[in-house]
C-alpha positions as CSV (number, residue, x, y, z in Angstrom):
1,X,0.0,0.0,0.0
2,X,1.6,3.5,-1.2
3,X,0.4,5.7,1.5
4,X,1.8,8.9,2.1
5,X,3.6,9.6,6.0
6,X,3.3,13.4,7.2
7,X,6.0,14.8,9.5
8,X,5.0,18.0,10.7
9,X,8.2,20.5,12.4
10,X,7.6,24.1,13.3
11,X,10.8,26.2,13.4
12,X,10.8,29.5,15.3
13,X,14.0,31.8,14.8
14,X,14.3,33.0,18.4
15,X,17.9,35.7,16.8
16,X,16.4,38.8,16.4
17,X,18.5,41.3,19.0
18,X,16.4,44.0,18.8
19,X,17.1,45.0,15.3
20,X,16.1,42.3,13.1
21,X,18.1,41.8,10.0
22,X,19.2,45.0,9.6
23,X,22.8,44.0,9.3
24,X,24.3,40.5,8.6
25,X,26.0,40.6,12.3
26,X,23.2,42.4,14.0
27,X,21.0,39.3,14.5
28,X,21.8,35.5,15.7
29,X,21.1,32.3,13.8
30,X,19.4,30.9,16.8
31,X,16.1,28.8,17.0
32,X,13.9,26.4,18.5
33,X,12.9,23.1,16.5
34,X,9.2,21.8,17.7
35,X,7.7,18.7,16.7
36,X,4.5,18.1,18.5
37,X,4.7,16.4,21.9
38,X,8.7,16.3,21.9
39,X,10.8,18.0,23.5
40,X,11.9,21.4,22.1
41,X,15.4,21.4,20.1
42,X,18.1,24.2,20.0
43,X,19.4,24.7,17.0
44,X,21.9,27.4,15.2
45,X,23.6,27.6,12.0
46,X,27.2,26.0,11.9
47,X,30.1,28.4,13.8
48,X,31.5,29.1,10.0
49,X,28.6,31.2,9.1
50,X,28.3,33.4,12.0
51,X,26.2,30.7,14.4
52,X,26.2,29.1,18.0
53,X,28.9,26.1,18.4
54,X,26.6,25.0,21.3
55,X,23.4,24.1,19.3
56,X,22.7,21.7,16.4
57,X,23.1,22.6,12.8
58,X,21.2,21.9,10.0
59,X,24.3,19.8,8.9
60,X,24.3,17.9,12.2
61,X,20.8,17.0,11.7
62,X,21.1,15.5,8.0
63,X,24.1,13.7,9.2
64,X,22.3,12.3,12.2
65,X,18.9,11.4,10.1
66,X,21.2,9.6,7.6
67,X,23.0,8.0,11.0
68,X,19.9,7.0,12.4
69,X,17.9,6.0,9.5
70,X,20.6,3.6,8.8
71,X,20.4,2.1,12.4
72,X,16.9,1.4,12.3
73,X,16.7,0.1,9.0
74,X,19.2,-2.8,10.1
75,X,18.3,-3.8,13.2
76,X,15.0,-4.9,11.4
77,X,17.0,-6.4,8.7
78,X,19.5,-8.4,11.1
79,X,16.3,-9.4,13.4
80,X,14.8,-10.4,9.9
81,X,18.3,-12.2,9.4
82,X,18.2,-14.2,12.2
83,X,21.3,-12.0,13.9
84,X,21.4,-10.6,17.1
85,X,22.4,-7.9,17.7
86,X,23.7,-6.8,21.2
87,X,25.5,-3.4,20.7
88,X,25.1,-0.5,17.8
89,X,27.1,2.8,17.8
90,X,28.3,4.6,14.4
91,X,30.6,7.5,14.0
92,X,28.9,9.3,11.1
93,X,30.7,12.1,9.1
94,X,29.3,14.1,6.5
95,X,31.4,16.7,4.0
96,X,30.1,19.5,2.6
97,X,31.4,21.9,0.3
98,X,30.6,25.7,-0.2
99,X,29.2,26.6,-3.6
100,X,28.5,30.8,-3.8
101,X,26.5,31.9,-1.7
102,X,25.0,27.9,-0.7
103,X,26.9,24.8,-0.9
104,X,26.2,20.9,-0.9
105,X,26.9,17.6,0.7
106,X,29.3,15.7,-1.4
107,X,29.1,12.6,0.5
108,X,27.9,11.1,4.5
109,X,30.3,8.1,5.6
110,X,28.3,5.8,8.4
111,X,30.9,3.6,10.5
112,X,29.2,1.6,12.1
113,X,30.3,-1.3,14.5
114,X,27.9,-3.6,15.6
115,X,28.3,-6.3,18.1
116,X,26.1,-9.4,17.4
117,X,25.9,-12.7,19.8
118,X,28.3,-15.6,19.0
119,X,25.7,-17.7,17.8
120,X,25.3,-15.3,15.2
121,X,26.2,-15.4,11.4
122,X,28.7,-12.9,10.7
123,X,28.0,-12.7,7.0
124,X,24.4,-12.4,7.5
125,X,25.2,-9.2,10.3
126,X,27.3,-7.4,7.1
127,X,25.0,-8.6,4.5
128,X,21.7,-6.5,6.3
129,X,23.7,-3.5,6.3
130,X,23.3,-3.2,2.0
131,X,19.6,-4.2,2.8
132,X,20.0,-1.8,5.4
133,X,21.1,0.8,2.9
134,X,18.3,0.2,0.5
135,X,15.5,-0.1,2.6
136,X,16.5,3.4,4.4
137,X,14.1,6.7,3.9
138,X,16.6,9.3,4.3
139,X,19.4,7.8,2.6
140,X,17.1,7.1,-0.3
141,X,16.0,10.7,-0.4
142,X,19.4,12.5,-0.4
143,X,21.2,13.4,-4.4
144,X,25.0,12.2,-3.0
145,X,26.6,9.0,-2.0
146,X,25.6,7.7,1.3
147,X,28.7,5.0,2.3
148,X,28.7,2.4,4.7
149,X,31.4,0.6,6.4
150,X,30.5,-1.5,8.8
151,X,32.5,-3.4,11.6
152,X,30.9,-6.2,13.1
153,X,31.9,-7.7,16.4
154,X,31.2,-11.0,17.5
155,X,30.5,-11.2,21.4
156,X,32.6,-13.8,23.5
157,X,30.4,-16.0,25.5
């Protein structure tokens, strides 16, 4: 069934100092992120143009959907698999490039390492992570290369 899912985000810019954008250092790139009944999210732009360090970026974000997307999508596909799976964490890095006066992701690199149970199949942990790939929202949304590589751990018993 092809039925369409709705996410609905309100984003308030909370920078104006009094002036407004009356000059490109007179106002913060602060803001709230809402998403009905969750808990409100800081966010800024990155420190390079002229945000807060301390908040999340719209660059953090993307990286961590693509991180997280991934993640979910295999868990299901290793459960599917037969493998389990005791332990996930992934170091995600995305690079970006600045184009003018915008720019673009070239490329998010997911590195993961899972840890799966010794009675697990090691080549069936690896193999869910390219039906991981496929089967992931985000990643199949984005217009660059979305890599994966994967360390997988097999649990002493």
């Amino acid at each position: 069934m092809n039925r369409p899912h709705r996410y609905r985000v309100d984003v308030v810019w909370t920078g104006n100092r009094g002036t407004g954008t009356d000059g490109y250092r007179n106002y913060s790139r602060n803001h709230v992120i809402r998403v009905p009944g969750k808990p409100e999210l800081a966010g800024s732009a990155d420190p390079t143009f002229r945000g807060d360090a301390t908040k999340y970026n719209p660059e953090d974000m993307l990286v961590a959907a693509l991180s997280t997307c991934h993640m979910l999508s295999y868990l299901h596909m290793a459960t599917v698999a037969g493998v389990v799976v005791t332990d996930y964490c992934d170091s995600a890095e995305g690079t970006m490039v600045t184009e003018g006066d915008g720019g673009r992701f070239t490329e998010v690199v997911l590195r993961p390492v899972v840890t799966i149970t010794a009675a697990s199949d090691p080549a069936k942990a690896e193999a869910a992570h390219e039906a991981a790939h496929h089967a992931c929202f985000i990643a199949n949304s984005v217009n660059f290369p979305v890599r994966c590589e994967p360390r997988t751990v097999v649990a002493s018993d």
